[in-house]
Each structure stands twice: as structure tokens, then as C-alpha cells.
Phi, psi and omega in degrees: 000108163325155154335293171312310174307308174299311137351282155326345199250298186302338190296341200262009176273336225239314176274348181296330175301297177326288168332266188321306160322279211330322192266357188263344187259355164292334164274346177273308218291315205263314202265280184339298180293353191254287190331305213265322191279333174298338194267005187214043146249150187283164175270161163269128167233131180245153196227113195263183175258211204292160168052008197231156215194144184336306177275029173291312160308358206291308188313314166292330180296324173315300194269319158312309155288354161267014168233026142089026166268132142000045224254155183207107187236102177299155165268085178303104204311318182078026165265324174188182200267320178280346189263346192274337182263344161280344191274312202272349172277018168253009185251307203313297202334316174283000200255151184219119185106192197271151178230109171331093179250145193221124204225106155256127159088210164313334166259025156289308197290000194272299175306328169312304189273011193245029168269310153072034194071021165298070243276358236231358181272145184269279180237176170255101188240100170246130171254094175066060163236139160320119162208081182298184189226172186329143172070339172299134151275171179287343196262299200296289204297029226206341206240351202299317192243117186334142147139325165307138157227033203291305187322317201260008167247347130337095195291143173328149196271146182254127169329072182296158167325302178283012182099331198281165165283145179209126202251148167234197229206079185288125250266007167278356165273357234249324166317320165284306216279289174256002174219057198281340160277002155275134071059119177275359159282321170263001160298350172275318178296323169295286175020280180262039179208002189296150170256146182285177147233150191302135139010265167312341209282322168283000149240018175275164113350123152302094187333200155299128182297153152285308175336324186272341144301308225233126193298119181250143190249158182235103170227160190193157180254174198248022171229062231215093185274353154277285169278099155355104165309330166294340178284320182327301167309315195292325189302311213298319172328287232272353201247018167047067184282135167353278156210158181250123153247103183268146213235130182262135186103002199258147171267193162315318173259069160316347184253001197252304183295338207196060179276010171255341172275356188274341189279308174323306180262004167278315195287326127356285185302318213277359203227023183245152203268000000 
């Protein structure tokens, strides 16, 4: 190899380097701002309730992650109101920055008792959720107003070891009764994948609300055969919500039928000021 040649050859070795450094630190450049920018959004934690399983949420969590928030769909045990609020305020606990907490059904009352002076929870969200005030239950507020038919649809309660009860949704009812605005393939599939609840969890007594602290958002649908829309009102009315949207024509899992409006007012809570 001549002089000349060689010359050349480092030379096109010295920008082919350059090229590359350029694009690798243009590319750390591009995962830092995004990485920085996801950190400075609240996380969202979603808490699903009774007959239902984390991925009753999948639709709202679809469109939250793609606008880059932080997501969590606790697996709610759905054993009682303090032990299930004590299981998601050991989860808020791992978390670092501000938090969204979002309670469908029975876990709105798991959110009420899981903030737990936690400063770092923001907002309050319940979708078709309980938001008791002290001493209240899931059955009294569920019953305050005409309109459930949750009762009569309700598979023999199943016996545990420990004496307690575990109620299911029995599931040629479970299609009317809590996802009626959904598609019967996939209202069979929630069905056969609903998680029981105790019994009790729906006759304990509630603790001190967050609600009352902590500024709170409301949506629900207005064909809704489990928690009564008057019962609904009345929570959203007395826990003085930010906004109530009621969606018309949406059942219970408003959030499965109709995730984009639901997806709207987490994100509303999680950006308000």
C-alpha cells in the first residue's frame, strides 16, 4: 500500500468514526429526553374492583402508555377494605414522584384507605367507584339508592377454610348484569376470568376518605346495574368532584366500553394544577 493510499484510508476511517459517535450520542440524546420526559409525568396506578382482574384496564393503560405515563394495574386481593389498602399503599411506597390512583367498583373504596398520608398521591380518580366517608360499606352505599341487581345474580356464596365466603357473578347472568355494553365474546371472556371477593370486603366499614384531602375525578356510565347512578352522583356531589362525567349508555365496566373517555379524565387528574 502507497502513502497516498494509506493516507486515505485513515482518512475515511476518521469520518466513518465521526458518523457514528454523531448518531450514538444523538441517539443517548433522544432516550434521555424521553426517559426525562416519562419522569415528569405522574404515574398512574390503577386498582381494578369486584369480578374483575387487572386487565379490565388494558384499553385505558394502551392509550396512557402511549403518551408516555408511568402505569401500574395492582392486582387487587379483594380480601377486605383495610387489608387490600394496606397491600396497594405498600406498592404507592416504591414509587418515586407524584401519583394518580384510579379505583374501579370496590377498589375506589381500596383508594379511599390506601393514601395513607401519602403525599406524593396527587389525585383521585373513581371509575363506577365506591367513595365512602368513614364507617360506610360497599352493600350500604350500593343499597342507599333503587336501582342494583347485582344481588340476584350472585353464584352460591363459596365456602372457605377459614370460614369466610367468596361471592362470584354467575356467568350466563354476568353479560347483563356487569358488561352490558360490551361484545359477548368478550363479556364471557371477563366472566370466566372474574376474581371472587370476599364476602366481608363488602361489609367492612370504611376508614378516613382521601377524598376529602385529596382532590378527586368521577366518570360512570348512566345504565350502571351495579352501583345505582344516584348512588354515584351522590359520592361524586358530597367528595366535591373536580368533574363528573357520566357516559351515556355505558354499564359497569365503563372502562373496558368506553377507555378512551376514561383514559381522558385520568389524564385531566393527572395534568391539573
Amino acid at each position: 500500500m502507497n502513502m497516498l493510499t494509506f493516507r486515505n484510508s485513515i482518512r475515511l476511517f476518521l469520518i466513518v468514526a465521526l458518523f457514528l459517535g454523531t448518531i450514538a450520542i444523538t441517539s443517548l440524546g433522544a432516550i434521555m429526553n424521553t426517559a426525562n420526559a416519562q419522569a415528569s409525568k405522574p404515574t398512574i396506578v390503577l386498582v381494578h374492583g369486584a369480578f374483575a382482574e387487572s386487565s379490565s384496564w388494558n384499553g385505558v393503560l394502551t392509550k396512557l402508555i402511549a403518551k408516555g405515563y408511568p402505569t401500574v394495574a395492582v392486582a387487587n386481593p379483594l380480601r377486605g377494605v383495610k387489608s387490600d389498602a394496606d397491600y396497594v399503599a405498600s406498592a404507592l411506597k416504591d414509587i418515586n414522584g407524584p401519583i394518580v390512583l384510579v379505583g374501579h367498583s370496590y377498589g375506589g373504596a381500596v383508594i379511599t384507605n390506601a393514601v395513607n398520608g401519602n403525599k406524593n398521591v396527587k389525585a383521585l380518580v373513581y371509575v363506577a367507584g365506591f367513595a365512602p366517608d368513614t364507617g360506610e360499606t360497599a352493600i350500604e352505599l350500593s343499597g342507599c339508592y333503587p336501582g342494583s341487581t347485582l344481588g340476584s345474580t350472585l353464584a352460591p356464596p363459596v365456602e372457605l377454610l377459614d370460614g369466610g365466603k367468596d361471592l362470584y357473578i354467575q356467568q350466563d347472568k354476568f353479560h347483563a348484569q356487569f358488561a352490558a355494553d360490551v361484545s359477548s365474546n368478550d363479556a364471557q371472556l371477563m366472566a370466566s376470568t372474574q376474581r371472587p371477593i370476599a364476602q366481608a370486603a363488602l361489609n367492612e366499614a370504611s376508614g378516613a376518605p382521601a377524598w376529602k384531602s385529596t382532590p378527586s375525578w368521577f366518570i360512570y356510565g348512566d345504565r350502571d346495574s351495579n352501583i345505582p347512578p344516584a348512588a354515584l352522583s351522590f359520592m361524586a356531589n358530597r367528595a366535591n368532584s373536580k368533574e363528573t362525567v357520566v357516559v351515556n349508555g355505558a354499564s359497569h365496566v365503563v372502562m373496558v366500553s368506553h377507555s378512551d373517555a376514561v383514559a381522558k379524565i385520568v389524564e385531566q387528574a393527572a395534568t391539573a394544577q
